[in-house]
Backbone as JSON, one array per atom type, in Angstrom:
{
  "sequence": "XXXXXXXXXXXXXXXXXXXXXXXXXXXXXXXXXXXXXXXXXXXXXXXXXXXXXXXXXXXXXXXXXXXXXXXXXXXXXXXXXXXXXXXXXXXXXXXXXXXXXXXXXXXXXXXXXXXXXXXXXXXXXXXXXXXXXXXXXXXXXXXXXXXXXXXXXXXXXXXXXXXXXXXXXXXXXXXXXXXXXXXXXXXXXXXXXXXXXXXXXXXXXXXXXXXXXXXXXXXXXXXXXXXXXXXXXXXXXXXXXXXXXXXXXXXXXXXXXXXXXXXXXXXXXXX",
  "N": [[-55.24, -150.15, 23.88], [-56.6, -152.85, 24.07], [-55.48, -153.97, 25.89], [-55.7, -152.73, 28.01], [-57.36, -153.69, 31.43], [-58.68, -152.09, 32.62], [-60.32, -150.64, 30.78], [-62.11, -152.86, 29.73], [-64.76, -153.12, 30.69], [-68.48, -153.08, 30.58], [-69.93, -152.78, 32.88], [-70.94, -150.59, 34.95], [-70.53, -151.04, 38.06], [-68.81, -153.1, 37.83], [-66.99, -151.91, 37.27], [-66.13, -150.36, 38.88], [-65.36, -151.46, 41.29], [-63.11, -152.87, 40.26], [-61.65, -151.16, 40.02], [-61.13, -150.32, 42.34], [-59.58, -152.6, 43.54], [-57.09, -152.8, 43.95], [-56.36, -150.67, 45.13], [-54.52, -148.7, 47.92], [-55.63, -149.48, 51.18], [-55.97, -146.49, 53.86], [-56.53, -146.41, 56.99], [-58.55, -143.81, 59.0], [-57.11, -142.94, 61.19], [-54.53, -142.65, 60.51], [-52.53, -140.93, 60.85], [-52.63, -140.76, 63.58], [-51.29, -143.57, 64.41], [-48.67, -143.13, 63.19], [-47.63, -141.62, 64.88], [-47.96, -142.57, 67.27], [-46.06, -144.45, 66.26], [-43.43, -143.56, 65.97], [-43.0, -142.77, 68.76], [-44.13, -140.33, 69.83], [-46.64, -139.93, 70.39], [-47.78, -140.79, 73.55], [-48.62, -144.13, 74.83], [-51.62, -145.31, 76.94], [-50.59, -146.31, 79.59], [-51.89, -147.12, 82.6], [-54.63, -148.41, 83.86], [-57.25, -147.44, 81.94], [-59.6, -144.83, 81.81], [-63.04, -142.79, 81.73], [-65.43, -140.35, 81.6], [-68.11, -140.69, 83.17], [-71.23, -139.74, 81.51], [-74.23, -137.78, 82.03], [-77.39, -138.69, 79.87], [-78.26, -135.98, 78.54], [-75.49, -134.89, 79.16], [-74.22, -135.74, 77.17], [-75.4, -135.45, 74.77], [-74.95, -132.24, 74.43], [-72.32, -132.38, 73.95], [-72.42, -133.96, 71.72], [-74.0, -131.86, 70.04], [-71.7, -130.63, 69.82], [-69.94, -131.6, 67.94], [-69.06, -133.57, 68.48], [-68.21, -137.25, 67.95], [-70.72, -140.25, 67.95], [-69.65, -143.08, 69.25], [-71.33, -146.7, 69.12], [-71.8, -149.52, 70.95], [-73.13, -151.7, 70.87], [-74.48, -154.77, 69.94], [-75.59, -155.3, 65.87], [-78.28, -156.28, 66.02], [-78.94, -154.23, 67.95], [-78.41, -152.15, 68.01], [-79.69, -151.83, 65.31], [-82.44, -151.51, 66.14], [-82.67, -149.13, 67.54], [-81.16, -146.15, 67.97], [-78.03, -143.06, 68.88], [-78.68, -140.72, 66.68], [-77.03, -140.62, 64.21], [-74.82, -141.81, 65.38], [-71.94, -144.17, 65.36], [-72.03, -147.6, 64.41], [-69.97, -149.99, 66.07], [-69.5, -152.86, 66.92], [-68.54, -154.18, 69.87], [-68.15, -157.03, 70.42], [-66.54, -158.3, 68.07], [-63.65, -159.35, 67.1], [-61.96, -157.32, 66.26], [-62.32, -155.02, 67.26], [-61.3, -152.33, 68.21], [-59.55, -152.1, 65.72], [-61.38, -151.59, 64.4], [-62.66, -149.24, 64.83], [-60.94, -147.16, 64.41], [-60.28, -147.49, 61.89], [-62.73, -146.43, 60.67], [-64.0, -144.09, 62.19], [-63.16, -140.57, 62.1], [-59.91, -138.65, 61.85], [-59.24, -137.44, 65.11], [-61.13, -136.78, 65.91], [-63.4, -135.89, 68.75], [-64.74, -138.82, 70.83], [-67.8, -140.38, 72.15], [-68.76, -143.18, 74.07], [-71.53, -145.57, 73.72], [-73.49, -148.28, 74.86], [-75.21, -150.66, 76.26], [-75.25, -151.39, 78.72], [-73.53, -150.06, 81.87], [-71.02, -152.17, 82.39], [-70.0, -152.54, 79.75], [-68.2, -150.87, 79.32], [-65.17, -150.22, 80.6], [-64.21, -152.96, 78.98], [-64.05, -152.01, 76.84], [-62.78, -149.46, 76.31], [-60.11, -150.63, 77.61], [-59.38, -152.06, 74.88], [-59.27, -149.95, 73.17], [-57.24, -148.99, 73.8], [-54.8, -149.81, 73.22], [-54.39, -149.34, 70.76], [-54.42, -146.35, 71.22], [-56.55, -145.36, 71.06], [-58.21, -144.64, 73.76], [-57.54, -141.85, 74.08], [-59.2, -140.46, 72.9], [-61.62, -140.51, 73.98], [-64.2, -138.96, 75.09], [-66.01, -139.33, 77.06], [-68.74, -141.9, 78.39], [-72.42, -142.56, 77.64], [-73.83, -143.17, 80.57], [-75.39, -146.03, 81.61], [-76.01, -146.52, 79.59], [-78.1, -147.03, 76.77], [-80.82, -147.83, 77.35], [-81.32, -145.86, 79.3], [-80.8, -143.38, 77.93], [-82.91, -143.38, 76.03], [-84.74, -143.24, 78.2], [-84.93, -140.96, 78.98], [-86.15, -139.57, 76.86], [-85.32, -138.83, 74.59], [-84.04, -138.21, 71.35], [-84.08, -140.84, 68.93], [-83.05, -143.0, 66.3], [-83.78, -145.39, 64.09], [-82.38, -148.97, 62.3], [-83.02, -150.13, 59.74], [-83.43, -153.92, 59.17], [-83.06, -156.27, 57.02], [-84.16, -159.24, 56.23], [-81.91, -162.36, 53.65], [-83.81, -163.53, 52.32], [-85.52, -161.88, 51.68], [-84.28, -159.78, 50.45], [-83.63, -161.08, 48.06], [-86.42, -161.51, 47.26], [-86.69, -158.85, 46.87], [-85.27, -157.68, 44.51], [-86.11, -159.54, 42.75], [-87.7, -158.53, 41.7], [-90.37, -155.57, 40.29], [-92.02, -154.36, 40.93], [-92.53, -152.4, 43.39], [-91.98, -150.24, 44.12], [-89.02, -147.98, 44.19], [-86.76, -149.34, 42.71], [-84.33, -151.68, 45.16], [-81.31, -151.24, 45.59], [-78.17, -152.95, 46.25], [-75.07, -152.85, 48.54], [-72.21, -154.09, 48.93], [-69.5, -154.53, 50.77], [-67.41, -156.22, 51.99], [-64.11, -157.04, 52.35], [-61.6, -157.49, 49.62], [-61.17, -159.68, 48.76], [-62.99, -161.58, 49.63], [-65.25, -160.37, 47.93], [-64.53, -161.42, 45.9], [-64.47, -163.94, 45.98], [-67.74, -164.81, 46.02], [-70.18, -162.76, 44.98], [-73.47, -160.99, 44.91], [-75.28, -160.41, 42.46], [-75.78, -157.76, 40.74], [-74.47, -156.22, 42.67], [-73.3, -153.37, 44.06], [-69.56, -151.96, 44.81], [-67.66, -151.4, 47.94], [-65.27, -151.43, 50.16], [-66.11, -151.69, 53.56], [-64.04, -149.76, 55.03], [-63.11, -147.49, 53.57], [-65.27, -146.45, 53.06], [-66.27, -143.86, 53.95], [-64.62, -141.54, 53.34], [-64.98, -142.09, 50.93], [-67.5, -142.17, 49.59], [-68.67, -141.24, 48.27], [-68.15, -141.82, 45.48], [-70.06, -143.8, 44.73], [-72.32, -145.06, 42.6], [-74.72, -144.07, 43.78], [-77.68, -142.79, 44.94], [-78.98, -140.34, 47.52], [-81.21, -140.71, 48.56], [-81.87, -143.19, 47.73], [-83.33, -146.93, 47.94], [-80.95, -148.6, 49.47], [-79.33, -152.12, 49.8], [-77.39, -153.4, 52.46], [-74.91, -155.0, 52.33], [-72.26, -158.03, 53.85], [-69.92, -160.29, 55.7], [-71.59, -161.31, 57.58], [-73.1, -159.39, 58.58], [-72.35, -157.73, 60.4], [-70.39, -155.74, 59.38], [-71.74, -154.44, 57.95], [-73.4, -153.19, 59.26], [-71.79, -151.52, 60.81], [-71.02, -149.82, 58.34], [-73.83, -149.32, 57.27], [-74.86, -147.54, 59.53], [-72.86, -145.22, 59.25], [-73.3, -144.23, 56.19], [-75.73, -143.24, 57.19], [-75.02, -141.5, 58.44], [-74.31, -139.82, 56.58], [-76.13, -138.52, 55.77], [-77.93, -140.69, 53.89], [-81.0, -141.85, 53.48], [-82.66, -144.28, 53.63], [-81.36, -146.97, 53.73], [-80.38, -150.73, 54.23], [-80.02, -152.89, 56.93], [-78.22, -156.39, 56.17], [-79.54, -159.21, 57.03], [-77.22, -161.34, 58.71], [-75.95, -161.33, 56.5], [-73.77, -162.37, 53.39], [-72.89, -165.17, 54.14], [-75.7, -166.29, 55.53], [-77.1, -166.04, 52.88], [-75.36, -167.71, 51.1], [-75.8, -169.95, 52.6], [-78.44, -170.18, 52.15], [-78.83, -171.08, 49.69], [-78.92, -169.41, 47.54], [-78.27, -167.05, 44.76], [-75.43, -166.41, 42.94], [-72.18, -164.45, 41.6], [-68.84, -164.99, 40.76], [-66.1, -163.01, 40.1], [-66.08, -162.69, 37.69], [-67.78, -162.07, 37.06], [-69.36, -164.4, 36.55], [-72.15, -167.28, 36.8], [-72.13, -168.74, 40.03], [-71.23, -172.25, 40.38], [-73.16, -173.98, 42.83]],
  "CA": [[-56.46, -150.12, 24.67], [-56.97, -153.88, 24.28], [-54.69, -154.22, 27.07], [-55.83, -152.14, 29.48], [-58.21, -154.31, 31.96], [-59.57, -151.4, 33.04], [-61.45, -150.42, 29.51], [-63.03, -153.7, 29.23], [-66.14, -153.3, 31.31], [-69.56, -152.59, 30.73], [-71.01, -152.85, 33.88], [-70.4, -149.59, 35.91], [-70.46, -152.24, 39.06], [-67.75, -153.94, 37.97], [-65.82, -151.35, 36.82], [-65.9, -149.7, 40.39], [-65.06, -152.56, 42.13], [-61.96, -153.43, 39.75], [-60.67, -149.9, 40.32], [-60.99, -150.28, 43.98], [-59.0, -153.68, 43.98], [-55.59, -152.83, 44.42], [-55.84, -149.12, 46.28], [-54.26, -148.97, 49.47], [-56.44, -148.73, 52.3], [-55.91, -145.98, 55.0], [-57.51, -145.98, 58.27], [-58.84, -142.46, 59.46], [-56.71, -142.41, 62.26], [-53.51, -143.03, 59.67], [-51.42, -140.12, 61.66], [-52.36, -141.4, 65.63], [-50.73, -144.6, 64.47], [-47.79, -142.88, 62.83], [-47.38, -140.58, 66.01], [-47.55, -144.21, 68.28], [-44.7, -145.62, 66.4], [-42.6, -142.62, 66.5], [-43.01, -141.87, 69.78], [-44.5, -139.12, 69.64], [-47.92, -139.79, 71.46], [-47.31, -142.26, 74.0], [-49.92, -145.4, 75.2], [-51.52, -145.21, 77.98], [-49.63, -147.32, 80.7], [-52.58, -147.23, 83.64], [-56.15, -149.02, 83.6], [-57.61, -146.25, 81.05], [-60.56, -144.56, 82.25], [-63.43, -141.86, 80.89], [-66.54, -139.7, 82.39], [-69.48, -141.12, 82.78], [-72.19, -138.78, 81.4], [-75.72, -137.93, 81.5], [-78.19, -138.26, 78.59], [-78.45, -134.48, 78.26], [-74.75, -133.77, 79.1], [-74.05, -136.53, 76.04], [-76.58, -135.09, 74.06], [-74.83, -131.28, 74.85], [-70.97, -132.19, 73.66], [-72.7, -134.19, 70.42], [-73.66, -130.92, 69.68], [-70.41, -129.72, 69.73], [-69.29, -132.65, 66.69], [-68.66, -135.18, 69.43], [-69.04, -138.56, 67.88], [-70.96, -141.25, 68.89], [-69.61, -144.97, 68.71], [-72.51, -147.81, 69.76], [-70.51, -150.69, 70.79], [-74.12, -152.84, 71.0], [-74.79, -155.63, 68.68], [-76.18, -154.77, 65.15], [-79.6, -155.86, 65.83], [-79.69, -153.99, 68.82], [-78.34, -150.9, 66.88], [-80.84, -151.26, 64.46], [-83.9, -150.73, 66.67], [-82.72, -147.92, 68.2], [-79.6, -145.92, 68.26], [-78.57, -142.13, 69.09], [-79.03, -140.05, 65.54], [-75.49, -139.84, 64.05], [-74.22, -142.94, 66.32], [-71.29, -145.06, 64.92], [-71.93, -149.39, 65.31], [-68.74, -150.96, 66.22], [-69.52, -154.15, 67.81], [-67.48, -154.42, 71.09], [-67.93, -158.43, 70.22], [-65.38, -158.01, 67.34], [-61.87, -159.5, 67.61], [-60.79, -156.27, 65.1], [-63.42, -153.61, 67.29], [-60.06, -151.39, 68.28], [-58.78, -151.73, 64.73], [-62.26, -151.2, 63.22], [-62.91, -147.91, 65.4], [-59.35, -146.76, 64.14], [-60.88, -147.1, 60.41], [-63.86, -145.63, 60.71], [-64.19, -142.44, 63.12], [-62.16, -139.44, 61.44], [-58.81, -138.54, 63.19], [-58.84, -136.59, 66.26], [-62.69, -136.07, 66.64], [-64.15, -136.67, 69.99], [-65.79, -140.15, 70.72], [-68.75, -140.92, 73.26], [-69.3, -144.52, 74.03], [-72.46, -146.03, 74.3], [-73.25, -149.48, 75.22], [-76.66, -151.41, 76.98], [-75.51, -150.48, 80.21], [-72.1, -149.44, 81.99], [-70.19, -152.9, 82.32], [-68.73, -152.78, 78.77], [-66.79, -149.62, 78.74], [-63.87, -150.94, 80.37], [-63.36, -153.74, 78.09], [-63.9, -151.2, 75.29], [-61.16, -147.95, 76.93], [-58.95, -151.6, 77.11], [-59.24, -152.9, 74.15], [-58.95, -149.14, 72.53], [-56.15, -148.44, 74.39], [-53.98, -150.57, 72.31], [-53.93, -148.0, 69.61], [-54.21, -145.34, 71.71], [-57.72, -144.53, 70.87], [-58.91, -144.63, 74.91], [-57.47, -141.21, 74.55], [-59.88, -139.64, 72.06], [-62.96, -140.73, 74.29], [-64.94, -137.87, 76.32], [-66.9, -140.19, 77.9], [-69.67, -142.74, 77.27], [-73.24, -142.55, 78.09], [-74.03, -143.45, 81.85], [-76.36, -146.48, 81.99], [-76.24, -146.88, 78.13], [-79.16, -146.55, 75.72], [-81.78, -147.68, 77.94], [-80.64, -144.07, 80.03], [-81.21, -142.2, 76.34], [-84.38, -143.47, 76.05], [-86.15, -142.8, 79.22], [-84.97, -139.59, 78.98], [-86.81, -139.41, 75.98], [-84.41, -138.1, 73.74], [-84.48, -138.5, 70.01], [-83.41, -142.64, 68.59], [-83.14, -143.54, 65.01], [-83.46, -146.65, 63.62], [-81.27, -148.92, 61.36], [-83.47, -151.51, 59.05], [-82.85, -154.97, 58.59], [-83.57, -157.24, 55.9], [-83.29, -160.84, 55.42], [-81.7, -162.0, 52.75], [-84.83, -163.89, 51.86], [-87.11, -160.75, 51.67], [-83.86, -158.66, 49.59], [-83.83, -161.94, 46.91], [-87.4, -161.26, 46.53], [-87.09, -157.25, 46.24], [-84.13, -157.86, 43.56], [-86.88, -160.02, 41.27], [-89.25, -158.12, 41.28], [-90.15, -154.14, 40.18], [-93.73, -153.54, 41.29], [-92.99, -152.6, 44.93], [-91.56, -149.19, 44.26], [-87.84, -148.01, 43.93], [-85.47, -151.19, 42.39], [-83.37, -151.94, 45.98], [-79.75, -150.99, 45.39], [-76.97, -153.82, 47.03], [-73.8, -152.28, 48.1], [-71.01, -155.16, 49.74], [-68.96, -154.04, 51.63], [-66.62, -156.86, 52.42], [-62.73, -157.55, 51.8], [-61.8, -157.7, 47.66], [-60.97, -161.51, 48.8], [-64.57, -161.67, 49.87], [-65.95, -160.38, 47.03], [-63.52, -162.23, 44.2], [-65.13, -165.56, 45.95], [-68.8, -164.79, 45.18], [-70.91, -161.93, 45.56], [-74.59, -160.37, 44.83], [-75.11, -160.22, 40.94], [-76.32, -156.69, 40.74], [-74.16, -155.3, 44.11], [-72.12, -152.24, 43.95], [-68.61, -152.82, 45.95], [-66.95, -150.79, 48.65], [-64.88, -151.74, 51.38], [-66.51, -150.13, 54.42], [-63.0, -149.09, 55.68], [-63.1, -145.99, 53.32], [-66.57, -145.47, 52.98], [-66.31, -142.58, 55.07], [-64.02, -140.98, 53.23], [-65.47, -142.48, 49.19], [-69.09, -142.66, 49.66], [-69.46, -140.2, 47.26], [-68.13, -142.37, 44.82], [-70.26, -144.61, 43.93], [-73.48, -144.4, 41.6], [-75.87, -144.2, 44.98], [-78.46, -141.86, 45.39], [-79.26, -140.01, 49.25], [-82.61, -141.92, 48.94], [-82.12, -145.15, 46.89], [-83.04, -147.62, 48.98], [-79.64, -149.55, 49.55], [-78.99, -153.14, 51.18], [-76.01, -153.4, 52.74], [-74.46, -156.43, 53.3], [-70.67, -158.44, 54.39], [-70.09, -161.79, 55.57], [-72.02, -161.7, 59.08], [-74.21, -158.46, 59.26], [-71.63, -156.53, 61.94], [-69.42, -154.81, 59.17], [-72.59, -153.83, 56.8], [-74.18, -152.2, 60.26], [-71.15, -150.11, 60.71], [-71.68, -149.11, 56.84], [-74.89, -148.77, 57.24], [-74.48, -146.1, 60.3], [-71.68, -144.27, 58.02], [-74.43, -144.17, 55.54], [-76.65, -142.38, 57.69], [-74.54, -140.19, 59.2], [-73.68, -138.95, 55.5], [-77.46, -138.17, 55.07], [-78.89, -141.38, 53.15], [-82.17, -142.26, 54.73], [-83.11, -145.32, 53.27], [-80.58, -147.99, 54.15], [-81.06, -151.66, 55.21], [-79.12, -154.09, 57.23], [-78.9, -157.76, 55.65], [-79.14, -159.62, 58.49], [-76.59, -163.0, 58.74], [-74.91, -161.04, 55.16], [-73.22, -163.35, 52.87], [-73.28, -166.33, 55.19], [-76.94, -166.42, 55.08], [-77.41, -165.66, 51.64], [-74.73, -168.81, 50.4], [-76.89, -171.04, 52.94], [-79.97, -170.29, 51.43], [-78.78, -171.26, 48.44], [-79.48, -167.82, 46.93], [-77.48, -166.94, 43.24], [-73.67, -165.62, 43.54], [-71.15, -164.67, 40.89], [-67.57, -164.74, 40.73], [-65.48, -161.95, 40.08], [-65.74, -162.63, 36.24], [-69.56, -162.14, 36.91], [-70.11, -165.78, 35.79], [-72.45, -168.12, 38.05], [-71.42, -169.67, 40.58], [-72.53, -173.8, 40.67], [-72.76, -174.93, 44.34]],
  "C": [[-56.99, -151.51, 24.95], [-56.68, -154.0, 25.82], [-55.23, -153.78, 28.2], [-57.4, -152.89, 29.7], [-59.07, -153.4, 32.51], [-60.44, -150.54, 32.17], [-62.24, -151.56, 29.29], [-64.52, -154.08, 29.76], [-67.53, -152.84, 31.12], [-70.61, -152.3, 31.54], [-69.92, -151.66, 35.24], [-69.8, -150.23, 37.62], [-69.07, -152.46, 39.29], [-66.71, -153.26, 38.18], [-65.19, -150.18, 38.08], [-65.34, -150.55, 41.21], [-63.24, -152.95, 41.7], [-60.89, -152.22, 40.05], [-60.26, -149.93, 41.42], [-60.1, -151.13, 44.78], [-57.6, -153.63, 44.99], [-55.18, -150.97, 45.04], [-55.66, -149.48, 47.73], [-55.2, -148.61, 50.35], [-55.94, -147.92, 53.13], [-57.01, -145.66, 55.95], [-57.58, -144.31, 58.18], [-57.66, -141.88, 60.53], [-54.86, -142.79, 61.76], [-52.05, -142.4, 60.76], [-51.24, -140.66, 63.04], [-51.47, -142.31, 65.15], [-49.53, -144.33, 64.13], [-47.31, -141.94, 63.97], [-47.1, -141.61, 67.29], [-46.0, -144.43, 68.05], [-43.37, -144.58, 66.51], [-42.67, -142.32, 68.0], [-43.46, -141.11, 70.28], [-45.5, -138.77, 70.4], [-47.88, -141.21, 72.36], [-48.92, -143.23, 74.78], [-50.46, -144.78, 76.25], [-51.28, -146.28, 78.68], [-50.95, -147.97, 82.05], [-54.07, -147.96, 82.77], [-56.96, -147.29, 82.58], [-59.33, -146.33, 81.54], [-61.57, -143.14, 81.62], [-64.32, -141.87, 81.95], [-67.35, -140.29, 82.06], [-70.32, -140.19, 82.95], [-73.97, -138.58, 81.26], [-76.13, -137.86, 80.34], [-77.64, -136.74, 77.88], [-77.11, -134.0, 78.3], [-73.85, -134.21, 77.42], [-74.16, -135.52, 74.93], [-75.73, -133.44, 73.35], [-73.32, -131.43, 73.49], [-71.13, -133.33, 71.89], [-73.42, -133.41, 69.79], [-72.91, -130.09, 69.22], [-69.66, -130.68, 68.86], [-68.86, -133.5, 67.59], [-69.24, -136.57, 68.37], [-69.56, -139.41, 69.02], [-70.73, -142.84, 68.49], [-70.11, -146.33, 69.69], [-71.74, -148.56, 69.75], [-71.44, -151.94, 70.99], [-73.62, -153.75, 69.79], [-75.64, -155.2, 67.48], [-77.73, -154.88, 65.11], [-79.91, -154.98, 67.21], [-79.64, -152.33, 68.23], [-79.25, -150.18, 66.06], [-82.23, -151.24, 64.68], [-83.64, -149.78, 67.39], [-80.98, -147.22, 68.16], [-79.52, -144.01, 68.37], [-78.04, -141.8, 67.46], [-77.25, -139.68, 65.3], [-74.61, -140.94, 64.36], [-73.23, -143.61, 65.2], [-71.63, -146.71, 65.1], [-70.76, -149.74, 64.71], [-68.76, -151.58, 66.81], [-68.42, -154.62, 68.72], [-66.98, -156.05, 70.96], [-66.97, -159.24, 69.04], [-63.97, -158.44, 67.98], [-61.41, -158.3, 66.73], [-61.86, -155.0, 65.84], [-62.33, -152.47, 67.79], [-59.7, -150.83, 66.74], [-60.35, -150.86, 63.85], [-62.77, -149.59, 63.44], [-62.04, -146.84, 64.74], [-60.08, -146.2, 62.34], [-61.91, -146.07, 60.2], [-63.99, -144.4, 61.11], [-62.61, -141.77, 62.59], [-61.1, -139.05, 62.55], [-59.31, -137.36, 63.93], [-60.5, -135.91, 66.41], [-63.02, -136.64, 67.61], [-64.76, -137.96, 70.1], [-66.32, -140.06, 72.5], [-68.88, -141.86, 72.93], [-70.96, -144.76, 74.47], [-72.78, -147.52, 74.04], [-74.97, -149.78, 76.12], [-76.17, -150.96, 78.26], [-73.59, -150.38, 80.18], [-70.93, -151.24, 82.04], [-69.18, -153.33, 81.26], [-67.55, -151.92, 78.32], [-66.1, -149.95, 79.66], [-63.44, -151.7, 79.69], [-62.94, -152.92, 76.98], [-62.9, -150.1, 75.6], [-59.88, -149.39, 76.93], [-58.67, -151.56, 76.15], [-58.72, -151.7, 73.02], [-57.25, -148.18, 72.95], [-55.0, -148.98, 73.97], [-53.74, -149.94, 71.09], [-54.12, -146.76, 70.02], [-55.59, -144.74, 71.6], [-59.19, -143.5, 71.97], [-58.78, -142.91, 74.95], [-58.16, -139.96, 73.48], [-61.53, -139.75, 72.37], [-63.12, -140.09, 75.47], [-65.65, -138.32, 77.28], [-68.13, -140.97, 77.45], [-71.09, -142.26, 78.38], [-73.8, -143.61, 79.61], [-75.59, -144.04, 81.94], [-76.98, -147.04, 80.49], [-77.49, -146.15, 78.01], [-80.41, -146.81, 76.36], [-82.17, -145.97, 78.86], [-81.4, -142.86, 78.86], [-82.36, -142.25, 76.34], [-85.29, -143.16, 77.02], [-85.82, -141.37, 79.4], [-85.82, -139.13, 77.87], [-86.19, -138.41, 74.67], [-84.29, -138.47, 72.13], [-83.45, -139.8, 69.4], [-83.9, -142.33, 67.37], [-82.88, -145.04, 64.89], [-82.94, -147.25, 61.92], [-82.29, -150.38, 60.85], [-82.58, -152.56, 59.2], [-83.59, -155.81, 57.72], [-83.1, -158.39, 56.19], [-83.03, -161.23, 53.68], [-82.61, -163.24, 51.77], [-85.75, -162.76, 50.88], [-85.98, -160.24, 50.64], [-83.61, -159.92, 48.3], [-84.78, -161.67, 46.42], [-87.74, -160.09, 46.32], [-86.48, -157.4, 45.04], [-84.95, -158.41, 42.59], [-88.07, -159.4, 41.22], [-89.39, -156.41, 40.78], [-91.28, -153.27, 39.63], [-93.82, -153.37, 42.76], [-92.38, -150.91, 44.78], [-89.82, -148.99, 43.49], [-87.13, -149.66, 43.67], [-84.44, -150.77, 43.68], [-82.16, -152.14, 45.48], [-79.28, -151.85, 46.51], [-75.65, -153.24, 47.15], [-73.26, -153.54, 49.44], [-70.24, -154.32, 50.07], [-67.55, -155.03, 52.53], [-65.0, -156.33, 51.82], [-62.74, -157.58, 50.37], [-61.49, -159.17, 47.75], [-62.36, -162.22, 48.57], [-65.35, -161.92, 48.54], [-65.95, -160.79, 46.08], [-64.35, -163.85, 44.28], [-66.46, -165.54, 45.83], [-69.63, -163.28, 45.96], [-72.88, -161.59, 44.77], [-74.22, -159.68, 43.54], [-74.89, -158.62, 40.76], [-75.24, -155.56, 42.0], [-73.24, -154.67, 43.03], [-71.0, -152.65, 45.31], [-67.78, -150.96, 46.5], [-66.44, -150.82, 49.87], [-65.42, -150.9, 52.17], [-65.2, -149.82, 55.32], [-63.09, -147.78, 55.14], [-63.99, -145.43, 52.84], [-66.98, -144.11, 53.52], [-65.81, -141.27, 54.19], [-64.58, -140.91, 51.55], [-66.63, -142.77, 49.02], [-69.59, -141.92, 48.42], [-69.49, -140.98, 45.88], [-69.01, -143.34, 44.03], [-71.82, -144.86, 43.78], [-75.14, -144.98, 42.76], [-76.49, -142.97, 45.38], [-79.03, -141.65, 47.06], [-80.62, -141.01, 49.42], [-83.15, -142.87, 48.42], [-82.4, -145.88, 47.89], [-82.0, -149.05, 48.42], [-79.96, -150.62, 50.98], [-77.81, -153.16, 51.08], [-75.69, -154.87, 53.27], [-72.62, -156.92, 53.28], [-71.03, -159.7, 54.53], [-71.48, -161.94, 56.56], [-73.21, -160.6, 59.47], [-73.32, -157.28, 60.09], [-70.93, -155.27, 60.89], [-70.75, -153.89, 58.09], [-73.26, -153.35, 57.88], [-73.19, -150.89, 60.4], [-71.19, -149.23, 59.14], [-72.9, -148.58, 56.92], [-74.92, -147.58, 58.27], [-73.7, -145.52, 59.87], [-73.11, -143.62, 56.89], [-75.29, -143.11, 55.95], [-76.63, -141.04, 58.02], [-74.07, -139.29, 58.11], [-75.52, -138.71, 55.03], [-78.0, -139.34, 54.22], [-80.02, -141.87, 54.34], [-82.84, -143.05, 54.23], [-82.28, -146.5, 53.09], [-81.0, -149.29, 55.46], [-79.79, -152.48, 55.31], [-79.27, -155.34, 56.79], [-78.24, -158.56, 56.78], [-79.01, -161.7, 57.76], [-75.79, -162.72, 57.39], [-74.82, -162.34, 54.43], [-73.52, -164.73, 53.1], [-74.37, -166.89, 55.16], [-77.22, -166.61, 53.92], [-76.89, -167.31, 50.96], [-75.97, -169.87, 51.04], [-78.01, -170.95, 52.69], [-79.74, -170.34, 49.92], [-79.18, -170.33, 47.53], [-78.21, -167.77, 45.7], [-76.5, -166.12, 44.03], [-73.68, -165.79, 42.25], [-69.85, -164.51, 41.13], [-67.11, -163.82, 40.12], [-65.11, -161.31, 38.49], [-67.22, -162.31, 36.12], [-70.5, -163.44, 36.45], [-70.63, -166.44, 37.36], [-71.87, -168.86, 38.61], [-72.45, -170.94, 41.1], [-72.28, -174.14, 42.32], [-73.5, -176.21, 44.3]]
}
């Protein structure tokens, strides 16, 4: 029992994180990609194209388990978005691969976007894994469109990681703020958030259940940049927690504000 590295922990944290190190990741969409390389489902060859839909007919077929994947920016996400919505930042060099991870195989996707000029880059750029052909159509005129229709928006907190340093010392403001990372295990081996809980958001979707987070803890979510702890954080939501915050600028922020890290042994890190 000496031996085994995975009895030596006392910190439930850690000991989630260390388990998590070396499991393989699979995307959601594990089979499309295994159906690509066989053959089996072929690309599409032509400029790839989808319906453009009203609010209401949107609204109608996300009724019917249609997803929805926001391809805005995370702060635009997190003042408004439709109830359920995916954020996958179209501004992403990995927003094909990260769509691929995230959204469960073979369920419908609606795009939505600030207005109509980005769904072609996005039916491109998804069309490289074949994904252009699992999208019903995107909302016509974007989210400004949703809204004057007056249709029901949720919003996605953000925190700085000023304001979640000073929830973390303190525990006269209510609930103690839960940290869950969400980066790479590279990421997190080079310093992370004393106190965070760890879970790649590739299989959060699929392991959320896992890990010691209550539906209405309030959790910050953070990564290097803010973009991959928004798509967590919309995963999050869409699994029923309703108290989740974006840490806006993630990691990145956090090191430049000279804010406390540890290394992967939990010891401080001197900068």
């Amino acid at each position: 029992m000496r031996n085994n590295d995975a009895l030596q922990f006392d910190d439930q944290n850690a000991f989630v994180a260390f388990m998590n190190r070396d499991q393989p990741l699979r995307p959601a969409n594990i089979l499309n990609i295994v159906a690509i390389n066989q053959g089996k489902r072929p690309l599409t060859m032509a400029t790839p194209t989808t319906d453009a839909l009203t609010p209401q007919a949107a609204l109608q077929l996300i009724e019917q388990d249609h997803l929805v994947v926001d391809i805005r920016e995370s702060a635009s996400f997190g003042g408004g978005h439709i109830h359920g919505a995916t954020n996958v930042q179209l501004s992403s060099d990995e927003f094909e691969q990260r769509v691929g991870w995230v959204t469960p195989l073979d369920v419908p996707l609606i795009l939505v976007a600030d207005d109509n000029d980005d769904i072609p880059r996005a039916l491109h750029k998804l069309a490289f894994l074949g994904l252009d052909q699992r999208i019903a159509g995107y909302v016509e005129n974007g989210m400004p469109a949703w809204m004057e229709a007056g249709l029901p928006v949720a919003t996605l907190a953000q925190i700085s990681v000023h304001h979640l340093h000073e929830s973390l010392q303190r525990d006269d403001i209510g609930p103690a703020i839960r940290v869950l990372d969400v980066r790479e295990t590279s990421e997190w081996d080079d310093g992370h958030i004393e106190s965070a809980s760890y879970m790649n958001f590739k299989v959060l979707h699929q392991q959320l259940d896992q890990l010691p987070l209550g539906a209405d803890d309030p959790v910050a979510i953070v990564c290097a940049t803010g973009q991959r702890s928004s798509i967590a954080g919309s995963i999050m939501q869409l699994k029923g927690f309703t108290n989740v915050y974006n840490v806006t600028g993630g990691m990145t922020a956090w090191a430049a504000a000279d804010l406390p890290m540890v290394d992967v042994e939990g010891c401080p890190i001197i900068r």
